[in-house]
N, C-alpha and C positions, 0 to 999 in steps of 0.2 A: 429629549430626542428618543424617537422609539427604535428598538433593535429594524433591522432592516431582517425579509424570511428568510430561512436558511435554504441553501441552493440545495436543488436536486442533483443528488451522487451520478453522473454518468457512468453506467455500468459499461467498460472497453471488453476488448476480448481476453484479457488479463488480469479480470476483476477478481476472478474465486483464487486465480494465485495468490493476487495479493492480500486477502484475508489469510487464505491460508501461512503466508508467510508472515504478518502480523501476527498473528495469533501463536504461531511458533518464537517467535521474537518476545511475547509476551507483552503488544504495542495492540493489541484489537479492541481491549476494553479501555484504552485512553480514545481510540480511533472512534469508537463508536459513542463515547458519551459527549467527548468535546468534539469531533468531527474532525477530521484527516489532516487541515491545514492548522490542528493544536498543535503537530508533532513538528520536533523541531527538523532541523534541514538534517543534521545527522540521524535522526530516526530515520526519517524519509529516505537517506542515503542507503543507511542498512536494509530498508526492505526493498529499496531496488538491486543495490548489490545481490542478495539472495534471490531476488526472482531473478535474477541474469543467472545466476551460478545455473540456476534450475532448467531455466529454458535450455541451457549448453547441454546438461546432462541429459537430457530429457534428447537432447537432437533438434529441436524445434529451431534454435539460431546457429550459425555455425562455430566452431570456438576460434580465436584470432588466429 
């Protein structure tokens, strides 16, 4: 069976966060060589937790 092609990354309006937030988590160079959906559900958890902390501080969402 041949591999099926790897999907093109949709770039959202929260894409350079969430590099940046991997990259601070020390999760970009697993992101980048095996691709976003290696990481597991808790990676994926922490780099959405940190980009929410972020967007609150930042003023962008509002905080609860």
């Amino acid at each position: 069976m041949t591999k099926s092609p790897k999907k093109e990354e949709k770039k959202g309006p929260y894409y350079d966060l969430k590099i940046e937030v991997a990259e601070e988590l020390g999760l970009l160079d697993k992101a980048e060589s095996e691709g976003w959906g290696a990481l597991s559900s808790a990676e994926s958890g922490r780099i959405g937790g940190h980009m929410t902390r972020k967007l609150k501080e930042r003023g962008e969402i509002p905080p609860n």
